[in-house]
C-alpha positions as CSV (number, residue, x, y, z in Angstrom):
1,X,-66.1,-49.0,86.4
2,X,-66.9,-50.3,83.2
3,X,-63.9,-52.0,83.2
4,X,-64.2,-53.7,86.5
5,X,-68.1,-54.8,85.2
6,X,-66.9,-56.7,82.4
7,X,-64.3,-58.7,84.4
8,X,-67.0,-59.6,86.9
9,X,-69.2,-60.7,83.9
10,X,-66.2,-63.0,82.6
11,X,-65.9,-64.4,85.7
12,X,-69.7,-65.4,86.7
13,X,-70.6,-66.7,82.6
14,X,-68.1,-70.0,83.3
15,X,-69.6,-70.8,86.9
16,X,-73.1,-70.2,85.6
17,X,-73.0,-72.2,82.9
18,X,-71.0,-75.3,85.2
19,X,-73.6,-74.7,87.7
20,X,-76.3,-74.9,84.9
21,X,-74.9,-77.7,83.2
22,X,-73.2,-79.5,85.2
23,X,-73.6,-83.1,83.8
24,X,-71.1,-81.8,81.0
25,X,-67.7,-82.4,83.6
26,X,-65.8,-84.9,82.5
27,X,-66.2,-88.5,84.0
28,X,-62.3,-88.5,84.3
29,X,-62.5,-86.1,87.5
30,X,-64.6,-89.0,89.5
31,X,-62.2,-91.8,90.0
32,X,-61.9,-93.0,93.3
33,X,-59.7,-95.0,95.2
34,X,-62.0,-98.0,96.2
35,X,-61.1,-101.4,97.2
36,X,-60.3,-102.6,93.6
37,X,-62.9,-105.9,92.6
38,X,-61.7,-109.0,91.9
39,X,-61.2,-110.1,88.4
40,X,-62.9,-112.5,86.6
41,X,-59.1,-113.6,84.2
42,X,-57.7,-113.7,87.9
43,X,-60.1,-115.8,89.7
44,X,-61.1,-118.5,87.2
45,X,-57.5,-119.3,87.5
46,X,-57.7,-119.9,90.9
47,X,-55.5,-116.9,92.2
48,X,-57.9,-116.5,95.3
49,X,-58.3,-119.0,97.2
50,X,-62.2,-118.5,97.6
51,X,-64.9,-118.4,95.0
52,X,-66.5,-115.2,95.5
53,X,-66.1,-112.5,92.4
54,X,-65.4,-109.3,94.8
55,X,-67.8,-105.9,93.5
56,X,-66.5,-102.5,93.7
57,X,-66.6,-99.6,91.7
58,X,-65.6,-99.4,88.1
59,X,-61.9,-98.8,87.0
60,X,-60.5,-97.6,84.1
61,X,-57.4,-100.1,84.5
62,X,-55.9,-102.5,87.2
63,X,-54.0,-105.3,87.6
64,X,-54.1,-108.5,90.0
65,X,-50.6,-110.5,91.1
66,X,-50.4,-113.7,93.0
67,X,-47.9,-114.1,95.8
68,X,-44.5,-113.8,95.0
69,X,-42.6,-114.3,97.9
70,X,-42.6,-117.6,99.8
71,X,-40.7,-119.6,102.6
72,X,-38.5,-115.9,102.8
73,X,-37.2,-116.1,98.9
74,X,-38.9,-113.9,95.9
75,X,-40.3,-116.3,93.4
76,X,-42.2,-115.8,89.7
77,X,-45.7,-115.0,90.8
78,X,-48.5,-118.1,89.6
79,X,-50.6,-116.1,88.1
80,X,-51.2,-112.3,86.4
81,X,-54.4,-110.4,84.9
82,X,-54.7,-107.1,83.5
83,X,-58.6,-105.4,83.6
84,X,-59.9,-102.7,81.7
85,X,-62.9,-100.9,80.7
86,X,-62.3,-100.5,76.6
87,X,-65.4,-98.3,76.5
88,X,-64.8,-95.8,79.9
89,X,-61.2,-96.3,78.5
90,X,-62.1,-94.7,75.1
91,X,-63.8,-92.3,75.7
92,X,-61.9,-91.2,78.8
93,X,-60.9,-87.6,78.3
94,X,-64.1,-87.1,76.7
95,X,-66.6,-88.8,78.5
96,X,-69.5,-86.3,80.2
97,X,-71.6,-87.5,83.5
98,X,-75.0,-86.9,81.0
99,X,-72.8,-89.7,78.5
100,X,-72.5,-92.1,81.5
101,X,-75.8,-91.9,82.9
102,X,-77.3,-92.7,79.2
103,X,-75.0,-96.0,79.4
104,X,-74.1,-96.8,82.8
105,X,-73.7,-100.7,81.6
106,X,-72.2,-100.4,78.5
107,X,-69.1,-98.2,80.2
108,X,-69.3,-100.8,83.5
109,X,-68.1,-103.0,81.0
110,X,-64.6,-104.1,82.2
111,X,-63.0,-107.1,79.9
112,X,-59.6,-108.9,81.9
113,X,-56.9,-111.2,80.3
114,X,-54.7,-113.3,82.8
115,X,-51.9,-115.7,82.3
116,X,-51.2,-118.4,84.9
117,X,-48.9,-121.6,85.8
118,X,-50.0,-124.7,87.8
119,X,-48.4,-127.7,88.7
120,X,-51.5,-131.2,88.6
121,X,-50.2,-134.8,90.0
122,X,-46.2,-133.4,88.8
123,X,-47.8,-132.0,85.6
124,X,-47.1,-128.4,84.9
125,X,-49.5,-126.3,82.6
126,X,-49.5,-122.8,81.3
127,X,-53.4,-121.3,81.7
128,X,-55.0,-118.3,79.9
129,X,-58.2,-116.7,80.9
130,X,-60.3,-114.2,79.4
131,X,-63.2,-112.1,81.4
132,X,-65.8,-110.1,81.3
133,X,-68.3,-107.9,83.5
134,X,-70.4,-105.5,84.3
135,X,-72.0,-103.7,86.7
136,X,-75.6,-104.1,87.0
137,X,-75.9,-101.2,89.5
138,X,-73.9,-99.3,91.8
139,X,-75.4,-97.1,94.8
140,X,-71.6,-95.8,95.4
141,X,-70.6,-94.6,91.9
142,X,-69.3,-91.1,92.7
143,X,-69.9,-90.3,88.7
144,X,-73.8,-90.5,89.4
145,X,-74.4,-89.7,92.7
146,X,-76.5,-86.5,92.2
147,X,-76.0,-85.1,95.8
148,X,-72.5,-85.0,95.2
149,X,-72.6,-83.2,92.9
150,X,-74.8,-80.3,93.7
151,X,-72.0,-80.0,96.6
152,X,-69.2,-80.0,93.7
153,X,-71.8,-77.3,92.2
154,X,-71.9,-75.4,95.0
155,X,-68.4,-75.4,96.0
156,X,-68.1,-73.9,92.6
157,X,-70.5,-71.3,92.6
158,X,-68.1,-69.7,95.5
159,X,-65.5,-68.6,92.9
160,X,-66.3,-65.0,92.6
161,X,-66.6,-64.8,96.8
162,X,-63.1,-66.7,96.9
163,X,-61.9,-64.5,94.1
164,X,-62.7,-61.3,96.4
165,X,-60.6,-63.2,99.5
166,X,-57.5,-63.5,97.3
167,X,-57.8,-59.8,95.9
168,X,-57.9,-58.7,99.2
169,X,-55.0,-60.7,100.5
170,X,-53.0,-59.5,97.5
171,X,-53.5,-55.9,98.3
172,X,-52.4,-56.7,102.4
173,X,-49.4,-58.5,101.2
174,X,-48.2,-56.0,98.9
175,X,-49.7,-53.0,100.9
176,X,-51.4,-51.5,97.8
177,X,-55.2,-50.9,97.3
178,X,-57.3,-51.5,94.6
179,X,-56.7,-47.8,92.8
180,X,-53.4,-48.9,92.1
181,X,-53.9,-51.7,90.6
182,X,-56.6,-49.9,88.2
183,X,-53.3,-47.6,87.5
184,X,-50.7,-50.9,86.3
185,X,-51.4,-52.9,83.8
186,X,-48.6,-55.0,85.6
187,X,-49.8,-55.4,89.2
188,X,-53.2,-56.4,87.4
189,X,-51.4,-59.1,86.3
190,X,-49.5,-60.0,89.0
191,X,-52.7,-60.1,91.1
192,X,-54.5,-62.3,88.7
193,X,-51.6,-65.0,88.4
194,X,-51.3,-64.8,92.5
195,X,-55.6,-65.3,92.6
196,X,-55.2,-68.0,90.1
197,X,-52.6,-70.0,91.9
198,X,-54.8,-69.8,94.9
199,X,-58.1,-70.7,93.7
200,X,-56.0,-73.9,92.5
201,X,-54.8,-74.7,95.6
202,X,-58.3,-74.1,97.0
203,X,-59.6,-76.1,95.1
204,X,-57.5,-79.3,94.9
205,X,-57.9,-79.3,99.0
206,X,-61.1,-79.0,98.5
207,X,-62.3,-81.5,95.9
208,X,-60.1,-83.4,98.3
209,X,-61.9,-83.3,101.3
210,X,-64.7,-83.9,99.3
211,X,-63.5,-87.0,97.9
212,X,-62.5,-88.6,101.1
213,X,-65.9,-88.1,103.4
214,X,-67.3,-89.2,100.4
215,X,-65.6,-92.6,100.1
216,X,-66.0,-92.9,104.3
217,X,-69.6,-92.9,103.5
218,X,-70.0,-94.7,100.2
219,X,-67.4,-97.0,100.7
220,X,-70.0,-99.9,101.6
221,X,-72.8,-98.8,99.7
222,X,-75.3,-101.7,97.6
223,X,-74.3,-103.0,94.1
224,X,-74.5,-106.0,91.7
225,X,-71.7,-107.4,89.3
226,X,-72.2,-110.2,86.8
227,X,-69.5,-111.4,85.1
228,X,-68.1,-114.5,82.9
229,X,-64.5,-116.1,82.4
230,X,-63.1,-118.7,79.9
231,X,-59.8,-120.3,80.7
232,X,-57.6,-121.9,78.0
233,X,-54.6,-124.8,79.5
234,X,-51.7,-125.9,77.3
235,X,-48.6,-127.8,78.4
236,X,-46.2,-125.2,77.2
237,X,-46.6,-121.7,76.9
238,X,-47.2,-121.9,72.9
239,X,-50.7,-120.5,72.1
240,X,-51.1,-123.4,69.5
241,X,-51.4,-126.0,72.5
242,X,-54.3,-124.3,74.2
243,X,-57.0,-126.4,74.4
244,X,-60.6,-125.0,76.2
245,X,-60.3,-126.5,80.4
246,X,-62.9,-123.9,81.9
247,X,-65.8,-122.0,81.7
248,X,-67.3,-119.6,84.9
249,X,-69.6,-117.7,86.0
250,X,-70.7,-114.9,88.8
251,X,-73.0,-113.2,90.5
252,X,-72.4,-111.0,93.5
253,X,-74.6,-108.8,95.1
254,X,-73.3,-106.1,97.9
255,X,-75.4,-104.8,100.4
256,X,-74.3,-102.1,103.6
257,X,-74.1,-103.0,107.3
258,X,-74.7,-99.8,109.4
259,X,-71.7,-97.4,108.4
260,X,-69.1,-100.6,109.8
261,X,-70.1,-103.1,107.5
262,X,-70.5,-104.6,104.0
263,X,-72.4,-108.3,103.4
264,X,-71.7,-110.3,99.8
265,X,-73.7,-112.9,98.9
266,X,-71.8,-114.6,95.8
267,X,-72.7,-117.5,93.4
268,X,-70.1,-119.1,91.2
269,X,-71.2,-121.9,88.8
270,X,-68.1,-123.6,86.7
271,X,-68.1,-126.1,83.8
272,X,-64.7,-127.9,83.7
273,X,-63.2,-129.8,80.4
274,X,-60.9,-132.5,81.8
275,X,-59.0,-135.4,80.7
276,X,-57.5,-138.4,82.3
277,X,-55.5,-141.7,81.6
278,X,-57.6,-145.0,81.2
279,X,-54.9,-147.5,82.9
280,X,-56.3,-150.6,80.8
281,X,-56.0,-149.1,77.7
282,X,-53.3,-146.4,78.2
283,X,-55.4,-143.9,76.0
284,X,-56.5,-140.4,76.9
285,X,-60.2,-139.9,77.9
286,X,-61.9,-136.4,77.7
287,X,-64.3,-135.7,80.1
288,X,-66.5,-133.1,81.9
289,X,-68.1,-132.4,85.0
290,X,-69.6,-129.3,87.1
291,X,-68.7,-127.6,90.3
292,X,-71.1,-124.7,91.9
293,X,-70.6,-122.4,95.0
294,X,-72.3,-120.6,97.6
295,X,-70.1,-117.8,99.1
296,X,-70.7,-115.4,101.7
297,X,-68.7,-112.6,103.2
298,X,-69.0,-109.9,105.6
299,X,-66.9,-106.6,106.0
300,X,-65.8,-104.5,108.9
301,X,-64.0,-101.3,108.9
302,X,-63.1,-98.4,106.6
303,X,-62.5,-97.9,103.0
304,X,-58.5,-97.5,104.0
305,X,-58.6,-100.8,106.0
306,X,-61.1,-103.6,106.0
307,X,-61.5,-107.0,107.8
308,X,-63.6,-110.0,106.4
309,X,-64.9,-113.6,107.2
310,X,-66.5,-115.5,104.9
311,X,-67.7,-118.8,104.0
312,X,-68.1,-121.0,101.5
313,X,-70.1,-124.2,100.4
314,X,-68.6,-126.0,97.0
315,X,-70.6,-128.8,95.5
316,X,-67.9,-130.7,92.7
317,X,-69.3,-132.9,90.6
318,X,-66.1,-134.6,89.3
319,X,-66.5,-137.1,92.6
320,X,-69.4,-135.5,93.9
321,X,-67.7,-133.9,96.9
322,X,-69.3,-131.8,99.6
323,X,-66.3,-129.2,100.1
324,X,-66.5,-126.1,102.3
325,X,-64.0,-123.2,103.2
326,X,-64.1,-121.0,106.8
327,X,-61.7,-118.1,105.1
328,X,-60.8,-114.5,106.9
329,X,-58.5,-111.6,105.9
330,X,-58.2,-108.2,105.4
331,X,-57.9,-105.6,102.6
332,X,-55.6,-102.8,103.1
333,X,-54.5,-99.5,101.6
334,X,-51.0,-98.9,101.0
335,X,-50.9,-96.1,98.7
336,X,-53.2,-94.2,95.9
337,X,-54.2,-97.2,93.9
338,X,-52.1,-99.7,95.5
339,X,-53.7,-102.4,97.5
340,X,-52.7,-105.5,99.3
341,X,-55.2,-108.4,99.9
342,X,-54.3,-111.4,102.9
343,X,-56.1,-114.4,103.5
344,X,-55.9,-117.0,105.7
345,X,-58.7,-119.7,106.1
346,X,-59.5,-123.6,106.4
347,X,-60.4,-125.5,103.9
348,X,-61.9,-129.3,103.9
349,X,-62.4,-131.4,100.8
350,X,-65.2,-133.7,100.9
351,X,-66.3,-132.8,104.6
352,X,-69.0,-136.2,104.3
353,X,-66.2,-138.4,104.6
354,X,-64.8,-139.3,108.4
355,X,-61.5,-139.9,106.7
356,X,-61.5,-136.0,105.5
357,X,-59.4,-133.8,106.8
358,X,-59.3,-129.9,107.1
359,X,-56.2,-127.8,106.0
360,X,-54.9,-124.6,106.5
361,X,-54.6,-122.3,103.2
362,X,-53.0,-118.9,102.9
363,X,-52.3,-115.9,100.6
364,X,-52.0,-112.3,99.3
365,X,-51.9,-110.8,96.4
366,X,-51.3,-107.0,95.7
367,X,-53.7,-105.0,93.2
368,X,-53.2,-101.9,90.9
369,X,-55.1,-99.5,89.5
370,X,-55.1,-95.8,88.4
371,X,-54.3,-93.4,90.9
372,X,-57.6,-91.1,91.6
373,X,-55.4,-88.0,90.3
């Protein structure tokens, strides 16, 4: 009897103490596969075709690429960028919820490097960007959403109840009853390796379950990213070439429509370093000039598979155009962590002129990131 006390007691201390103090899990256990954001590296160099700086949740690493297959033929994609969160990044296997809700900014932080080609009036240039953001807040964030994880608590707490299930199916399957095993040291230990490989099945499913009607619900919850990008241009791909071409700017706030539905409302402000040709005097001439938009963008689906429209009022001051973009597409789940992005839209280029005329723009781009597991 005394025997059978102190193996209870083993067994309750761990789930007491989890239950107790539960803001000591790791961070690392909360990933989720959400719709992975935009990148600041990616979009400066214009690898979407719209303006708007996409929020989700934060990732520890993922990775944006352009098209790269066109008119039925693979080709090199345009442009790259790999983001990551240096701080979640760091910290990763170490990292406790209590840690993250002490610094939810600081470990939002999420800093992306891109690389990029394009092709101005038969010029070709190489680009590099660098980016940063952070989320201001984040209704979704499965690391500090407190209801969830009274239910992770509370699925927990059920060990020693699920721990009485699998003893009793042991004894069925082998036909024995529990005198025996108090009699052999070895069917003790066969029955603890065959209740251990059941609670971990048990619990993988359901962590698993939890997990998914979580991101059916939170999926579309409210959040706000702000985030900044330089971009560096240089005829070759020599690093000793880049000169400074553009600086940008974003702020996106997210907002839920019904269970459906998700609204952005997105600014984007960029400061562009140019140069030309002065015809009369074949010299170079530097110049700047200012180009701000107004995006919005609406949602409908599930996390898995979502539609959008959206659009989109530029102001450039280079010429002082009125430009504006009708854009739709859809953002689709292929696998863990794997995520393809299509466009299609019309765009118009100084809309205040008669001459003006609209054209027809497309693309997709595929997005990595760390699997949730």
């Amino acid at each position: 009897m005394s025997k059978k006390i102190l193996l209870l007691i083993v067994w309750l201390i761990p789930i007491l103490t989890i239950s107790q103090n539960s803001d000591t899990s790791l961070v690392k256990h909360y990933r989720l596969d959400f719709a992975i954001p935009d990148q600041p590296a990616f979009s400066i160099m214009g690898g979407t075709p719209s303006d708007i700086l996409r929020p989700s949740n934060t990732k520890e690493l993922s990775a944006s690429i352009s098209e790269f297959y066109n008119g039925g033929s693979l080709i090199i994609p345009k442009s790259f960028a790999l983001e990551g969160a240096p701080f979640l990044i760091a910290r990763s296997n170490k990292l406790t919820l209590k840690e993250f809700d002490e610094n939810k900014i600081l470990y939002s932080l999420r800093i992306s490097i891109g690389t990029g080609s394009e092709t101005i009036e038969g010029n070709s240039k190489m680009n590099l960007a660098i980016g940063a953001r952070v989320t201001l807040f984040d209704k979704g964030d499965l690391k500090s959403d407190k209801s969830y994880r009274n239910d992770l608590w509370d699925t927990l707490a059920k060990e020693v109840g699920i721990d009485n299930v699998f003893k009793k199916e042991f004894l069925l399957i082998r036909n024995l009853t529990i005198s025996d095993i108090g009699e052999s040291p070895e069917l003790e230990a066969e029955m603890e390796a065959f209740i251990k490989e059941k609670k971990g099945e048990y619990f993988v499913t359901t962590l698993k379950e939890l997990k998914e009607a979580y991101k059916k619900e939170n999926w579309n919850k409210q959040k706000m990213d702000l985030a900044y990008a330089f971009m560096g241009s240089a005829p070759d791909s020599l690093l000793k070439s880049l000169k400074s071409s553009k600086h940008a700017a974003w702020l996106t706030y997210a907002n839920p429509v019904g269970k459906w539905g998700q609204l952005l409302l997105g600014i984007n402000y960029n400061h562009v370093l140019a140069d030309s040709i002065d015809a009369s005097t074949n010299e170079t001439v530097n110049f700047n000039y200012n180009v701000a938009s107004l995006i919005s963008r609406i949602y409908a689906g599930s996390n898995k598979f979502k539609g959008f429209l959206e659009v989109q009022y530029k102001y450039e001051g280079a010429f002082e155009t009125n430009n504006y973009l009708v854009n739709a597409g859809a953002e689709i789940n292929i696998n863990n962590g794997i995520w393809l992005i299509l466009t299609a839209g019309i765009n118009q280029y100084n809309f205040s002129n008669e001459d003006s005329k609209p054209s027809l723009i497309t693309g997709f781009n595929f997005r990595f990131a760390l699997p949730e597991k």
